[in-house]
C-alpha positions in Angstrom: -46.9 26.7 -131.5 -50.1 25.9 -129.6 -52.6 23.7 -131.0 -56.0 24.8 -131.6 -58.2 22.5 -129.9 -61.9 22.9 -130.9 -63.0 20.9 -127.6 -61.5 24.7 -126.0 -63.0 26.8 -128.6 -62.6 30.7 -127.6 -65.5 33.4 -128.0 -64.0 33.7 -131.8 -64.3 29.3 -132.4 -60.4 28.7 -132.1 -57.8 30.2 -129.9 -55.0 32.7 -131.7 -52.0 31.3 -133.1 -49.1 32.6 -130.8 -46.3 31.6 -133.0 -46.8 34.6 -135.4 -43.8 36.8 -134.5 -45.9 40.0 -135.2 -47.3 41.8 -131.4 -46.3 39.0 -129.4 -47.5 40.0 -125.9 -50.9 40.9 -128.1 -51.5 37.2 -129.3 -50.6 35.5 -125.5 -53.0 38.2 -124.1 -55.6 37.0 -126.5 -55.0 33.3 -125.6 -55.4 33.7 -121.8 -58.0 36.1 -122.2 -60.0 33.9 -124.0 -59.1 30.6 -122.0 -60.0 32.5 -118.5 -63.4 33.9 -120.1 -64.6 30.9 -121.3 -63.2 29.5 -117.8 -60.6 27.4 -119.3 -58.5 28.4 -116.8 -61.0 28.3 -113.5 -61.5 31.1 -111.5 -58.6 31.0 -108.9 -56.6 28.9 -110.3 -52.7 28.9 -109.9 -51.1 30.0 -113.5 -47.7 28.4 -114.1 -45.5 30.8 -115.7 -43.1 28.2 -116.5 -45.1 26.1 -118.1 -46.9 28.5 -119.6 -43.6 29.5 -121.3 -42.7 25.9 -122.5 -46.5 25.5 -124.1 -46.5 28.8 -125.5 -42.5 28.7 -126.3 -41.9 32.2 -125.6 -39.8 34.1 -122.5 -41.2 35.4 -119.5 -40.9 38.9 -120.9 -44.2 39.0 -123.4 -45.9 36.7 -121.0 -45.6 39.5 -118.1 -46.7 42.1 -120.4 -49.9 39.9 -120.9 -50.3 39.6 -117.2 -50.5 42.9 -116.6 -52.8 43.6 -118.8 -55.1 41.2 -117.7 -54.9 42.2 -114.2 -55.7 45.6 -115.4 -58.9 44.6 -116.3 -59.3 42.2 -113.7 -58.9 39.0 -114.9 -56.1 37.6 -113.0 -54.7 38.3 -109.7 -51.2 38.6 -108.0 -50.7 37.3 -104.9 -47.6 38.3 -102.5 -44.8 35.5 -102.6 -47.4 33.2 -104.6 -47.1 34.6 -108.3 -50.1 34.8 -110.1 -53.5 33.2 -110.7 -57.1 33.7 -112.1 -59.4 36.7 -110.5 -62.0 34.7 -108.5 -65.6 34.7 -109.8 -67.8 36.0 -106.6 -71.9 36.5 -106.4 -71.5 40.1 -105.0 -69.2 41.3 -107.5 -71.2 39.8 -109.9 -73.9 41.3 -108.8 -72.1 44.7 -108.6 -71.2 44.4 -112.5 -74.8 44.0 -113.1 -75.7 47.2 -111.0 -73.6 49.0 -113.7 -74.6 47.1 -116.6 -78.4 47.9 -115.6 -77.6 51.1 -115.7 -75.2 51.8 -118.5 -77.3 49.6 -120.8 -80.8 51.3 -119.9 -79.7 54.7 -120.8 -77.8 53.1 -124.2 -81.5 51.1 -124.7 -83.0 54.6 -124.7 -80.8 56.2 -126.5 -81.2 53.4 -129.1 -84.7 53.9 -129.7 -84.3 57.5 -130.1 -81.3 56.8 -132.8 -82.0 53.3 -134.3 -81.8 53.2 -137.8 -84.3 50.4 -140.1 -80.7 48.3 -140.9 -80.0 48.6 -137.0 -83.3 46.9 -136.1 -82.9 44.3 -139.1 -79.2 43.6 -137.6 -80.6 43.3 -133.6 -83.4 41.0 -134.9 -80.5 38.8 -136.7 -78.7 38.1 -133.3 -81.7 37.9 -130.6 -82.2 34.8 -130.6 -80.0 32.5 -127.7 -79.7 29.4 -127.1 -78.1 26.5 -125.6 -78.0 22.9 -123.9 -77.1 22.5 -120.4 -74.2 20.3 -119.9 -73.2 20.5 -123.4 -70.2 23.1 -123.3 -69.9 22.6 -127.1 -73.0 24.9 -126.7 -72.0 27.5 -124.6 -69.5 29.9 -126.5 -72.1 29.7 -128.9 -74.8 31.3 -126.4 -72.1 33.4 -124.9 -71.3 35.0 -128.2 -75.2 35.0 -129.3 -75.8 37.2 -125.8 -72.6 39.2 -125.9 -73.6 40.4 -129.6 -77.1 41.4 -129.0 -76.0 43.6 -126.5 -73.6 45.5 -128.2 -75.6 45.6 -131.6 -77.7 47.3 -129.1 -75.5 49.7 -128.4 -74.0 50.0 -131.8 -77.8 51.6 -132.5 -77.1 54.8 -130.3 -74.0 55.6 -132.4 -72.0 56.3 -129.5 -68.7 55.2 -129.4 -67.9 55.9 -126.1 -70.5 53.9 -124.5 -69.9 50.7 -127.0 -66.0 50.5 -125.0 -67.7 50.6 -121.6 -70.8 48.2 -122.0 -68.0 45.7 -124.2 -65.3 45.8 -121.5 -68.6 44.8 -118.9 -69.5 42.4 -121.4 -66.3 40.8 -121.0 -66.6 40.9 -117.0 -69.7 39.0 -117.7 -68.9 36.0 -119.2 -66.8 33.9 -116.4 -69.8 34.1 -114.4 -72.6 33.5 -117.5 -70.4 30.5 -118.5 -70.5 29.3 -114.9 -74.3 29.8 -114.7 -74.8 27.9 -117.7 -74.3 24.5 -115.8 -76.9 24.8 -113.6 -79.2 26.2 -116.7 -80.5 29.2 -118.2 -83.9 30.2 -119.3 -82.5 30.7 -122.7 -85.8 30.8 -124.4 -87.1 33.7 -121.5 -83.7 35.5 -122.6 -84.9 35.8 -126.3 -88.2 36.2 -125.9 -86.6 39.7 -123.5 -84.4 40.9 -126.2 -87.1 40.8 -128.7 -89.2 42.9 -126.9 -86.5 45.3 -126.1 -85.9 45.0 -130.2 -89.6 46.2 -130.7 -90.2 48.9 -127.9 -86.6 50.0 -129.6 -88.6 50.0 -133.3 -91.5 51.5 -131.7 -88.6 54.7 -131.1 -90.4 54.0 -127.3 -87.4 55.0 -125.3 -88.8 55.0 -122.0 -90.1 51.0 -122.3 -86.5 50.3 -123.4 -85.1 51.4 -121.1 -87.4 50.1 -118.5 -87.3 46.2 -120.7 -83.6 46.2 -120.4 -83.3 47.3 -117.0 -85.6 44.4 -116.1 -83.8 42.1 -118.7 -80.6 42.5 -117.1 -82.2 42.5 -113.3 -83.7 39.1 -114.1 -80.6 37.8 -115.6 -79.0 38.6 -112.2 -81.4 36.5 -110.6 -81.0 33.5 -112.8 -77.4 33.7 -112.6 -76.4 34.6 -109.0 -78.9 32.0 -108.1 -76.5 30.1 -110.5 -73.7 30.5 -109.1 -74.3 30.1 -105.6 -75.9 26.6 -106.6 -72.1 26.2 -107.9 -70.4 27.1 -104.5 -69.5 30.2 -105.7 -70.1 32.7 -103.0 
């Protein structure tokens, strides 16, 4: 059984248990997704299948299944003759993840204000707020999970399924490279005082300035972090 160590807390506070005997393959894939999101397990970093399989105490069969699944959604990488490791975090595809965000999440900010219920504003006013210290990484699955729950409350508000699966798999792409901002430091208190106003022009049913807010939101966050990230040597 792994132990759950708080000082490595995941998205959710602790890491899955992967000793249940119930979906296996499920339960590692939670555990690595979780470890290479909140950067855990650095991007490129060599993964050890062996001892992956000692810590974990399961056979290489589940473990693979993981794997793949990861590396469908691009989170780890295999390289020819050199087994697998953690997808790199780059600036330009950062930067093209933000592109698509911008986009997606405009048209869903729109569409929120056109649909938004009273309870829907009342729950995006409960999770606007961010915040976090730099150098404290106590702090930053905390802000990670503050942004990453705005944004799809957001969504949640247009009612559409389909668009809530795409803008939460993007919202998964973003973290490694949010958390890896986060050293150099974040305007957290810009970042709430942006989704507040996209939270009113949303109340306002305004679905033009929504979309227009989040589209700038998300551009400036781009900024912020890119500028981040190369800072970090991450090119």
């Amino acid at each position: 059984m792994i132990p759950l160590n708080p000082s490595t807390a995941s998205l959710l506070d602790i890491e899955p248990e992967v000793s249940r005997p119930a979906a296996l393959p499920d339960r590692i894939y939670a555990i690595l997704k979780h470890r290479i999101l909140t950067c855990t397990m650095r991007p490129g970093e060599k993964i050890v299948e062996a001892a992956l399989c000692q810590e974990m105490q399961v056979s290489r069969t589940p473990l693979r299944e993981a794997f793949n699944r990861l590396a469908l959604e691009g989170l780890i990488e295999m390289k020819p003759y050199r087994g697998f490791a953690v997808a790199p975090v780059t600036v330009a595809g950062y930067k093209e993840l933000c592109e698509f965000r911008r986009i997606v999440e405009s048209g869903g900010a729109s569409l929120a204000a056109e649909r938004a219920t009273p309870e829907a504003i009342e729950r995006l006013l409960a999770v606007a707020e961010t915040r976090y210290t730099p150098g404290d990484k106590a702090t930053y699955a905390g802000y990670l999970r503050a942004n990453s729950a705005f944004h799809l409350e957001l969504v949640r508000a247009t009612g559409n399924s389909q668009m809530e699966s795409v803008v939460m798999s993007a919202l998964d792409r973003h973290q490694r490279p949010l958390y890896l901002g986060l050293d150099e430091g974040v305007d957290a208190a810009a970042s709430t005082a942006e989704h507040f106003a996209i939270v009113e022009a949303v109340r306002l049913g305004d679905s033009v300035l929504a979309a227009a807010l989040m589209a700038r939101h998300i551009g400036k966050a781009k900024d912020r972090i890119a500028k981040a990230l190369e800072t970090a040597g991450y090119h």
